[in-house]
C-alpha positions as CSV (number, residue, x, y, z in Angstrom):
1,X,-52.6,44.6,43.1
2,X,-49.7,46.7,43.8
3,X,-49.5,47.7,40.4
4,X,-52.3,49.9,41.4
5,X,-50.4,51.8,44.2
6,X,-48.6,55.1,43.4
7,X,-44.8,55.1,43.7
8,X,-44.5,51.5,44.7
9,X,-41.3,50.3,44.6
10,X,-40.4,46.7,44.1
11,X,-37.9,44.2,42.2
12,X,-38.3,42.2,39.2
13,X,-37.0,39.2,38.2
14,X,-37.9,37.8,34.7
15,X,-37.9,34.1,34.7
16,X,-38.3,31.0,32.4
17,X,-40.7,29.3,35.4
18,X,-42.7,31.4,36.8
19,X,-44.8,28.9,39.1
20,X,-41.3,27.3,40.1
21,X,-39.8,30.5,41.5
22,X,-42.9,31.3,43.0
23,X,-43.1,28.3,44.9
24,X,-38.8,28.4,45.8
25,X,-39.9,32.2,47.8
26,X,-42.8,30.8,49.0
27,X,-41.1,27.9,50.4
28,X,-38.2,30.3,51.8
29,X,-40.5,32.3,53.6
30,X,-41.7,34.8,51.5
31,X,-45.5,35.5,51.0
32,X,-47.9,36.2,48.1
33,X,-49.3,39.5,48.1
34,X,-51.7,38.4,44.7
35,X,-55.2,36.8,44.9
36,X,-53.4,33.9,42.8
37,X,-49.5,31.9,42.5
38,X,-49.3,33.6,38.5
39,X,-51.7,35.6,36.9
40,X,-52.0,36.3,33.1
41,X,-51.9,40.1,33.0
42,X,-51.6,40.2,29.0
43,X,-51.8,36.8,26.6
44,X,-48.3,35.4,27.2
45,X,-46.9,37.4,30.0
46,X,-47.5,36.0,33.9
47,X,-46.8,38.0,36.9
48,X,-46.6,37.3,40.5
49,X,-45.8,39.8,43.3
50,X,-44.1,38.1,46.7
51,X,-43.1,39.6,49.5
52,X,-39.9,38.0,50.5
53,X,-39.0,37.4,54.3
54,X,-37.5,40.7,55.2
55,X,-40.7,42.6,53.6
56,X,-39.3,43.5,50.3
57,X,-42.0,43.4,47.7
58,X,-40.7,41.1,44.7
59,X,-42.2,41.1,41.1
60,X,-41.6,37.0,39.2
61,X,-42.3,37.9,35.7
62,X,-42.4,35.2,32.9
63,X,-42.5,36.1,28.9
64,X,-43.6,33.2,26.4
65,X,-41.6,35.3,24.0
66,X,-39.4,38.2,26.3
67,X,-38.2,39.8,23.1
68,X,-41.8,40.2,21.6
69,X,-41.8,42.6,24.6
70,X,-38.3,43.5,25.6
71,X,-36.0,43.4,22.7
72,X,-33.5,44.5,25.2
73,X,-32.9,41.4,27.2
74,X,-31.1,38.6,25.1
75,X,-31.4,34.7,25.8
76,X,-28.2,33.4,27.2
């Protein structure tokens, strides 16, 4: 997983629906670089890494609860 990799450089967007944004990059040309769609990386907090059409590397992130982990971001 590109987490792994050493000064990787990416862009993440956190999102409500994870498996729906997945699937609106996949379907606009953009491809998984993950095993799976989402993966659970803690209880309650889903990843995907894409890479969209012009190579940049993509992170989808989805919270159950965002500000149980980034009491930063506010709910519009």
């Amino acid at each position: 997983m590109i987490l792994s990799h050493q000064n990787a450089t990416y862009l993440t967007f956190i999102v409500d629906d994870i498996a729906a944004v997945v699937e609106k990059v996949r379907a606009a040309g953009g491809t998984l670089i993950n095993a799976a769609p989402v993966t659970e990386v803690r209880p309650d907090v889903f990843l995907s890494f894409l890479r969209d059409p012009e190579g940049h590397i993509l992170e989808i992130i989805s919270y159950d609860d965002v500000s149980a982990y980034r009491n930063d971001i506010a709910r519009i």
